[in-house]
C-alpha positions in Angstrom: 62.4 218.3 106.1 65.7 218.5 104.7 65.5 221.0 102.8 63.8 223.2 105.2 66.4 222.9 107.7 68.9 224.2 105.3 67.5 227.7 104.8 66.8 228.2 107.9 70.6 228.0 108.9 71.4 229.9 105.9 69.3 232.8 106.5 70.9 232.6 110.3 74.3 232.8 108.8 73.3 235.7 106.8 72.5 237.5 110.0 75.6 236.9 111.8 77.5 238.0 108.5 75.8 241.4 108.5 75.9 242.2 112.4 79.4 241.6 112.3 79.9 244.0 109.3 78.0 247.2 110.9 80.2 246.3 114.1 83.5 247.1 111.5 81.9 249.9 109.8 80.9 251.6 113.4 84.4 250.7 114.6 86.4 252.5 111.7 84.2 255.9 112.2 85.1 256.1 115.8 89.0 255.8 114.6 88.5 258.3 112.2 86.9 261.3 114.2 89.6 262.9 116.6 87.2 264.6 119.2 84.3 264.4 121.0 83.5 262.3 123.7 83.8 259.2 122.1 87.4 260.0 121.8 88.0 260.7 125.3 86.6 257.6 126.2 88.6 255.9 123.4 91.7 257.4 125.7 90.9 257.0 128.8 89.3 253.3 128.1 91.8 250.8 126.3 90.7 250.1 123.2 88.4 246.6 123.1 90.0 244.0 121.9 86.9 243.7 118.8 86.1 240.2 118.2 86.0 239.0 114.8 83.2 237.7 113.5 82.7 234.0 113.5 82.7 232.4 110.6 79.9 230.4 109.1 81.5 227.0 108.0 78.7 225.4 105.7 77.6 222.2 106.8 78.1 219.3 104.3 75.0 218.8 102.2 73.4 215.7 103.1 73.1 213.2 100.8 69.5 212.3 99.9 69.6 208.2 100.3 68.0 206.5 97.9 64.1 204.9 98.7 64.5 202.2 100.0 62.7 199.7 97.8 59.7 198.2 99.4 59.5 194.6 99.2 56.0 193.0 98.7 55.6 189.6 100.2 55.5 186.8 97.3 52.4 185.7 96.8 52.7 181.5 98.1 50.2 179.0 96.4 47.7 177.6 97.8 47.6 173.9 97.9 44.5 172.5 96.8 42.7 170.8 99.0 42.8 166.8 98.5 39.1 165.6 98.0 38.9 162.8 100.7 36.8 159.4 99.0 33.2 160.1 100.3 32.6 157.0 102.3 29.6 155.3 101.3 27.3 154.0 104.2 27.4 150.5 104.9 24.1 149.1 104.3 22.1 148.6 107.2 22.1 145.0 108.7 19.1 144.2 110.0 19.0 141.8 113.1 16.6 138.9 112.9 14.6 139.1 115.9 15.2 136.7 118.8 13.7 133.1 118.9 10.4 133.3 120.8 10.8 130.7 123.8 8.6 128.5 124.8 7.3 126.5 127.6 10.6 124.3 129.1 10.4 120.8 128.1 8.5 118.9 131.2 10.9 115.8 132.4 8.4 112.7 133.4 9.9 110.6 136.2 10.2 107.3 135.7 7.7 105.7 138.7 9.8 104.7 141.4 9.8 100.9 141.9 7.9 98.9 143.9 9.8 96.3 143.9 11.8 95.6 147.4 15.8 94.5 146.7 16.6 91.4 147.8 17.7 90.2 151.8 21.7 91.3 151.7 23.7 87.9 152.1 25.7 87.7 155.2 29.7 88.7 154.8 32.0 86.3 155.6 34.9 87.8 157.3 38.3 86.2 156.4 39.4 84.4 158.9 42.5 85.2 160.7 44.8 82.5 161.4 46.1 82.3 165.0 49.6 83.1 165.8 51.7 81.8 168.4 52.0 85.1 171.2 56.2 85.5 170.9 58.5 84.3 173.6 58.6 86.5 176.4 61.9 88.0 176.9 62.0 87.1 180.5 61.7 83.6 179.5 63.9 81.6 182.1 65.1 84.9 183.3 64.3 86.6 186.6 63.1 90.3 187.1 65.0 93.0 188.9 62.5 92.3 192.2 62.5 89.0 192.3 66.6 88.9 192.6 66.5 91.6 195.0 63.8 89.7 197.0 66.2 86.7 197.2 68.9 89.0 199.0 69.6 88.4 202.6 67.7 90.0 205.3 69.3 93.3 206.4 71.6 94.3 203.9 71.7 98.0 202.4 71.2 98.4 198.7 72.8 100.8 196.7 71.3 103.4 194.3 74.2 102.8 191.7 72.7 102.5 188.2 75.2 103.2 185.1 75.8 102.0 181.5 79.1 100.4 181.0 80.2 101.9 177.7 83.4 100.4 177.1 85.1 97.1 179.2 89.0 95.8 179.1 89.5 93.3 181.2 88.7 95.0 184.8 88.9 98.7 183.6 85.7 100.5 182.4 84.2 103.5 180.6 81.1 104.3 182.6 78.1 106.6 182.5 75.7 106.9 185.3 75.8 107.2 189.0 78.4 105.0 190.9 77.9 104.7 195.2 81.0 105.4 196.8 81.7 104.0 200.7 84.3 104.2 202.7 86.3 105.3 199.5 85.2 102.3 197.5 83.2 102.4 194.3 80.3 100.3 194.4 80.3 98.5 190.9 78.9 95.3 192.3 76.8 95.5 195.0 73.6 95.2 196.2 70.9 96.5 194.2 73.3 97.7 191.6 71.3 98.2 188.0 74.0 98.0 185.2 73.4 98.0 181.6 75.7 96.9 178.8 76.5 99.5 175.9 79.1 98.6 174.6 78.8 98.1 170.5 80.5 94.5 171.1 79.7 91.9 173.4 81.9 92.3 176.5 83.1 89.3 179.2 82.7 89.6 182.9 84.7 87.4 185.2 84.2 84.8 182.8 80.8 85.1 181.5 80.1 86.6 177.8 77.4 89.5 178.0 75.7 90.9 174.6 75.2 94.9 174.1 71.9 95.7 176.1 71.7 93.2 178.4 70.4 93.9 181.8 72.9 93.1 185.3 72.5 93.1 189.0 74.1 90.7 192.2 72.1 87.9 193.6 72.8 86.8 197.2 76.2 86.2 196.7 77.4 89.1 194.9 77.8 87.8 191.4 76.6 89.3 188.4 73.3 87.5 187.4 70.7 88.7 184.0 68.1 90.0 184.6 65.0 90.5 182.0 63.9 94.0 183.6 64.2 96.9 186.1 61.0 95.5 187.3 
């Protein structure tokens, strides 16, 4: 293809080359002869400015490049193929067939006894021994009701009840309710229900009373024991 390509644009040079040489040759004959009417017009008309004719610059031959050198693929070995060990087949067990079963065993039952178990013997309960019932705590003491029963006829009782928490000498530390009259608090009066709570035993005009015990007034307004609020 090359070289094809490279005649033709020869042979075109070639062409150009000659056109423009008839164009000089015509060009010098019409200079030459004086008259005619191609004189005229060579006076009247300016002359053309005559081109000149191109020049053909050759065109640097290409260089044929060498073939390029095809490269065949390198043949790779093959790796052999590892012969695996052939498994021999395990041999063939054979299972012994199951145990035939027979008939359960039959249990025989002992004959139940005729025989009747002696009379049970009577059980003696222990026997508990008796106990003294405790002192009662109102032993020699009177109850709430009979003191109030004693009290003379007419008089109005009070609904004081309290607990007498702590006691020096005559002044107290009380909880509870206290009747007030007239402005007066009604510590000892009738029907009065005091308790002792103090942690210590505590001494009341004279007499000696032990945490918990029970007070009221008898007939004459003094401070008597009582076993209960009954």
């Amino acid at each position: 293809m090359a070289v094809k390509a490279w005649w033709i644009w020869g042979l075109g040079a070639i062409g150009v080359a000659i056109v423009g040489l008839l164009a000089v040759i015509a060009f010098a004959l019409l200079s030459e002869d004086g008259g005619g009417p191609a004189a005229e017009v060579a006076h009247l008309t300016p002359a053309a400015t005559t081109t000149p004719a191109a020049t053909a610059t050759p065109r640097p031959t290409p260089t044929p490049m060498p073939p390029t050198p095809t490269l065949e693929p390198t043949p790779q070995p093959i790796p052999e193929a590892t012969a695996q060990p052939t498994e021999e087949p395990s041999p063939i067990q054979e299972v012994p067939p199951p145990p035939t079963e027979g008939p359960p065993p039959v249990t025989e039952e002992p004959p139940a006894s005729t025989e009747e178990p002696p009379p049970s013997q009577p059980t003696e309960e222990p026997s508990t021994p008796t106990s003294e019932p405790p002192p009662s705590v109102c032993d020699g003491l009177p109850t709430y009701s009979e003191v109030v029963a004693a009290y003379p006829p007419g008089v109005v009782l009070t609904d004081g009840e309290f607990t007498i928490l702590e006691a020096v000498d005559e002044d107290w530390l009380l909880s509870g309710h206290v009747d007030v009259r007239d402005g007066k608090a009604l510590r000892q009066w009738y029907g009065v229900k005091t308790t002792v709570g103090t942690p210590t035993p505590i001494t009341i005009n004279g007499v000696t009373y032990q945490p918990g015990d029970k007070l009221t007034v008898d007939k004459d307004l003094s401070y008597v024991l009582v076993c209960s609020w009954d």
